[in-house]
C-alpha positions as CSV (number, residue, x, y, z in Angstrom):
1,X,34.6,-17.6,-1.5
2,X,32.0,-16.9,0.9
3,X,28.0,-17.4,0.1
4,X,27.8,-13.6,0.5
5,X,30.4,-12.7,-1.9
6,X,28.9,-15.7,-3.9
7,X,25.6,-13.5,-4.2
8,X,24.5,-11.9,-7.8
9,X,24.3,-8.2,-7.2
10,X,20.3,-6.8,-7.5
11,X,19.0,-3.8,-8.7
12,X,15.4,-2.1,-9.6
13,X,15.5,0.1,-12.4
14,X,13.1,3.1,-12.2
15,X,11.3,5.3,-14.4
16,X,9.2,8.7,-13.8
17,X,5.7,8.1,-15.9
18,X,2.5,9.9,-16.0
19,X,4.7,12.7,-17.1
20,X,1.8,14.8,-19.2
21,X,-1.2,16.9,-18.6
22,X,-4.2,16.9,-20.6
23,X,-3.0,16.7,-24.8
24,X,0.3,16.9,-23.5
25,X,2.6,13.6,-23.2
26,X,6.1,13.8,-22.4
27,X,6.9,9.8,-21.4
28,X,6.4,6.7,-23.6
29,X,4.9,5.2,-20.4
30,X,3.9,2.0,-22.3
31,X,7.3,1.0,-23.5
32,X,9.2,2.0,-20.2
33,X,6.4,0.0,-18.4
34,X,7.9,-3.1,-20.6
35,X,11.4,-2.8,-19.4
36,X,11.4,-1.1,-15.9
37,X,10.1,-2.7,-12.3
38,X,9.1,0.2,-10.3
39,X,7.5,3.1,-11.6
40,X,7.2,6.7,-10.4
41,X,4.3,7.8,-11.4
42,X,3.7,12.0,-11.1
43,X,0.5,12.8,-8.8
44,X,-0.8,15.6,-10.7
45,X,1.1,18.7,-9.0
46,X,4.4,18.7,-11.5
47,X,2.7,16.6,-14.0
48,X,0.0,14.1,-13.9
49,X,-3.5,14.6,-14.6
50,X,-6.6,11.9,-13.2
51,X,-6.7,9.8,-16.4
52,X,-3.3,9.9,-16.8
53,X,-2.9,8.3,-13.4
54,X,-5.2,5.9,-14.2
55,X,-3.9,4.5,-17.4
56,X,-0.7,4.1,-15.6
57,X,-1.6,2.5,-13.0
58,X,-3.7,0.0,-14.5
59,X,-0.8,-0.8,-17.2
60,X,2.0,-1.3,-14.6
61,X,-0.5,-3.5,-12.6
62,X,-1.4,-5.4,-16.0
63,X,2.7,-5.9,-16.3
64,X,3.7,-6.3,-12.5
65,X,5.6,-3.4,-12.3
66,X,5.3,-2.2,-8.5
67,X,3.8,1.4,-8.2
68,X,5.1,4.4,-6.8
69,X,3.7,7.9,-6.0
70,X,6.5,10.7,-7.2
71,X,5.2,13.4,-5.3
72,X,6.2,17.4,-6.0
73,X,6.0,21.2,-5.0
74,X,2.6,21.8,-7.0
75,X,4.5,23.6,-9.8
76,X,2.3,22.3,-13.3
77,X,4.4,25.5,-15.5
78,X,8.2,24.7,-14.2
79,X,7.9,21.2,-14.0
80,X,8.4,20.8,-10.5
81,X,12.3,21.6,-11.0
82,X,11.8,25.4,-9.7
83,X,13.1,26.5,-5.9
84,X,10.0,26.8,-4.0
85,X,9.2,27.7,0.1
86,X,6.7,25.5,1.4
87,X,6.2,25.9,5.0
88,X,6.8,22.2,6.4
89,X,3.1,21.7,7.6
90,X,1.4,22.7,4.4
91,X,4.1,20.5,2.3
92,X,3.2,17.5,4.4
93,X,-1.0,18.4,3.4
94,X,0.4,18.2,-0.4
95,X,2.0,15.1,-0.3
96,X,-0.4,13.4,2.0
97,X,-2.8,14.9,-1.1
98,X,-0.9,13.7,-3.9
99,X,-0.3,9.8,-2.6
100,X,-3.9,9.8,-2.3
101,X,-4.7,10.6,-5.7
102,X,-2.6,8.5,-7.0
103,X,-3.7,5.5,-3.8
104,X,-7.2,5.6,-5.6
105,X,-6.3,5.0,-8.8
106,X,-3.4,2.1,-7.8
107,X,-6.5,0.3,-5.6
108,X,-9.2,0.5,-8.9
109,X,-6.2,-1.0,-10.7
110,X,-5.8,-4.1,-8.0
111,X,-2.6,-2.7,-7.1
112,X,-1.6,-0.3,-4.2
113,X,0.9,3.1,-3.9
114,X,4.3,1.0,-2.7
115,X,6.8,3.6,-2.1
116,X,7.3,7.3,-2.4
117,X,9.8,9.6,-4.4
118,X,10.1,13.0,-3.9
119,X,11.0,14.8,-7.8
120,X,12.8,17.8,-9.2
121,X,13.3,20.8,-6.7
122,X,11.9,18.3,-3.9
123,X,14.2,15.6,-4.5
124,X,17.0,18.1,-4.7
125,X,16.0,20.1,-1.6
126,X,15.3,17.2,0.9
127,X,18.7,16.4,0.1
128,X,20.2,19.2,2.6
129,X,16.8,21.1,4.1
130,X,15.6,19.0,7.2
131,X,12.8,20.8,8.0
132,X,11.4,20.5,4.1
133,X,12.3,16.4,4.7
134,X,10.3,16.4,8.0
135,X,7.2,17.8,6.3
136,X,7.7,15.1,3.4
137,X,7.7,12.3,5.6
138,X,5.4,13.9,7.7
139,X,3.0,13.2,4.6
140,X,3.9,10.4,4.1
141,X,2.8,8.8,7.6
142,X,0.1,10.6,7.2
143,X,-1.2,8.8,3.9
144,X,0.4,5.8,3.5
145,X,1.7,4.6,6.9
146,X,4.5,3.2,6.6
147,X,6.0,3.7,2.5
148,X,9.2,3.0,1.6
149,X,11.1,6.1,0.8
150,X,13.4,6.3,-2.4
151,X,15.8,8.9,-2.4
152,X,19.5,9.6,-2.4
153,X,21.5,8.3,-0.3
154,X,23.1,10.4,3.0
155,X,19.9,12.8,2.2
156,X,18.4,14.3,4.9
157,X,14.9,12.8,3.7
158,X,16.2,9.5,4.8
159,X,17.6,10.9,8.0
160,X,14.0,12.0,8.7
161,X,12.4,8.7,7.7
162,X,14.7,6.5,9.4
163,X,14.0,8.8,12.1
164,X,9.9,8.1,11.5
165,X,10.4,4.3,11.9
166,X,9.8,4.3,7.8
167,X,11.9,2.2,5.6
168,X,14.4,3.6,3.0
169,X,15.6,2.3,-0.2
170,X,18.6,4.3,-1.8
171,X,18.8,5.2,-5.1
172,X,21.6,5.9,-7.9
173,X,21.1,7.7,-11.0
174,X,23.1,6.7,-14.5
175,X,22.4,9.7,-16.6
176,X,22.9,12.1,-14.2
177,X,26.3,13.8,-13.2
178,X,27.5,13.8,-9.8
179,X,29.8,15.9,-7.7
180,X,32.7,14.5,-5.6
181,X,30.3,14.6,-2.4
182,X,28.1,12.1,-3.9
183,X,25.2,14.7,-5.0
184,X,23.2,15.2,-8.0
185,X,25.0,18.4,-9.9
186,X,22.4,20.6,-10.7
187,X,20.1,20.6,-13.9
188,X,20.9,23.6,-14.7
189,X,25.1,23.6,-14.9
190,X,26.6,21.9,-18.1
191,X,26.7,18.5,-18.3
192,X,23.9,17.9,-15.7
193,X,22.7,15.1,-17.5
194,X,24.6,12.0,-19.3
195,X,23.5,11.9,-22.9
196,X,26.0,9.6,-24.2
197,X,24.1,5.8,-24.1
198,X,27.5,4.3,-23.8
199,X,28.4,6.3,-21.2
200,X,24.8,5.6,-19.4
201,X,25.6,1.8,-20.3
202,X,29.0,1.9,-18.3
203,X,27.7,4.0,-15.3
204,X,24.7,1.7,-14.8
205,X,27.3,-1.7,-14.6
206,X,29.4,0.1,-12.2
207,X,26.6,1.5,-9.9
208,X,25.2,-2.1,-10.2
209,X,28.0,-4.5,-9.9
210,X,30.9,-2.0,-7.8
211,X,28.5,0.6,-6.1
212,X,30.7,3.1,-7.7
213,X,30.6,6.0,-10.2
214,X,32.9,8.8,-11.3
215,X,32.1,12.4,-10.5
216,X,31.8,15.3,-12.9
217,X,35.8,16.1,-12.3
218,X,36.8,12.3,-12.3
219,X,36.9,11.9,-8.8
220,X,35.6,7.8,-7.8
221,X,32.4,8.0,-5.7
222,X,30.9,5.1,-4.0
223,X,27.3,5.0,-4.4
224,X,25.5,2.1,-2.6
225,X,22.1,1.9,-4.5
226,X,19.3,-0.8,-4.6
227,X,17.1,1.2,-7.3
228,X,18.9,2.7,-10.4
229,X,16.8,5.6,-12.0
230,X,16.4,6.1,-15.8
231,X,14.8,9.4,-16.6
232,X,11.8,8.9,-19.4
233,X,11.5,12.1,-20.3
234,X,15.2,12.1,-22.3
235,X,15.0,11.3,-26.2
236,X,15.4,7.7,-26.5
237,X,14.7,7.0,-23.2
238,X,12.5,3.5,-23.7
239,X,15.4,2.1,-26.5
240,X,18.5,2.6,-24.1
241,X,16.2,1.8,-20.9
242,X,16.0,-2.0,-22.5
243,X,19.8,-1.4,-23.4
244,X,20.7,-1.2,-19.8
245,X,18.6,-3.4,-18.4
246,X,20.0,-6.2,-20.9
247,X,23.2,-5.2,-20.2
248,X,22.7,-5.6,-16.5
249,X,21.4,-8.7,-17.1
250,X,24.1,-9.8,-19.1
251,X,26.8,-8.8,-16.8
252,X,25.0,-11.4,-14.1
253,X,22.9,-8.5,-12.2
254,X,19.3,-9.2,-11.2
255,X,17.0,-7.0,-12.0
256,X,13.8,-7.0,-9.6
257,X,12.0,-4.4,-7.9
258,X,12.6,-3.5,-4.0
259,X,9.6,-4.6,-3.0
């Protein structure tokens, strides 16, 4: 056996957080924050508010959990997740905007803003649309120089930050359906997301140790991933977050951030 097929496989697990507004909480920030090693945390334009940010920011840096900025089409009542048309150049002012925010917060906290994911109708969008991808990196250079990018991989948003000299780190999903082309099926058609923990247990080891998953109709995908995403806002999401990652763990898989 070779040293290189000797290697344990490595993964990050990911988490969205910051996920309220105001009264409003939607993600148990403080037990994901035990379990995950990066975090996504929203800049204020899907969800997010200032104090929000803050408290997050200072309780990932308090835990070592590497900070990221998940940036959004400024859409507070649909959650970020509905289509919008941003012209490229104003998109690029918004994200540049959003990593900002969140920048000041991250520095207060003796941390800094890490990486950047795009979320909901972004994400989905920068996936085919070049010219929305251009104005997303476009921000990105703009506020942070040189952030990794997390994002799907084959997207057009890594095309474009490849393209920008910026580093990219793909990313896999376990409680999220895919179609045989290796996307995300949409929200919105049945079975979007995996509810089943089992299931979410057995797609996680696969991503992690064989870089593959099945699609929606059964079809084997490959999916080459160095950060595996758990979304918070699912019921249950801190218990079977700790699930998987002991799993992983179990199964001889490191679990450490990307950066």
């Amino acid at each position: 056996m070779s040293d290189l097929a000797a290697q344990p496989a490595v993964i990050d697990l990911n988490a969205d957080l910051g996920e309220g507004f105001g009264r409003w909480r939607l993600t148990d920030d403080d037990a994901l924050l035990s379990v995950v090693t990066s975090a996504n945390v929203a800049c204020g334009f899907h969800a997010g508010d200032p104090g929000t940010m803050r408290r997050v920011c200072e309780r990932a840096a308090a835990g070592g959990v590497v900070i990221g900025a998940q940036v959004s089409y400024r859409d507070l009542a649909g959650f970020g997740r509905r289509a919008m048309d941003v012209p490229a150049d104003e998109l690029a002012d918004e994200i540049a905007y959003q990593i900002g925010a969140l920048e000041v917060f991250a520095r207060a906290a003796g941390a800094r803003v890490a990486y950047v994911k795009p979320h909901g109708a972004l994400y989905n969008r920068c996936v085919h649309d070049a010219a929305q991808a251009a104005g997303v990196v476009a921000g990105i250079r703009a506020a942070g120089g040189e952030l990794p990018v997390l994002g799907l991989p084959g997207s057009r948003l890594h095309e474009a930050a490849r393209a920008a000299g910026l580093p990219v780190v793909e990313e896999a999903f376990a409680d999220r359906a895919y179609t045989a082309e290796g996307t995300l099926v949409p929200r919105g058609e049945p079975g979007a997301v995996v509810e089943d923990p089992e299931e979410v247990v057995r797609r996680s080891l696969g991503i992690a140790r064989d870089a593959a998953v099945r699609s929606h109709d059964g079809t084997p995908v490959t999916v080459r991933a160095r950060s595996l995403c758990l979304h918070g806002d699912t019921p249950g999401a801190a218990a079977l977050a700790r699930r998987v990652k002991a799993e992983l763990a179990a199964a001889g898989v490191v679990v450490r951030s990307f950066v």
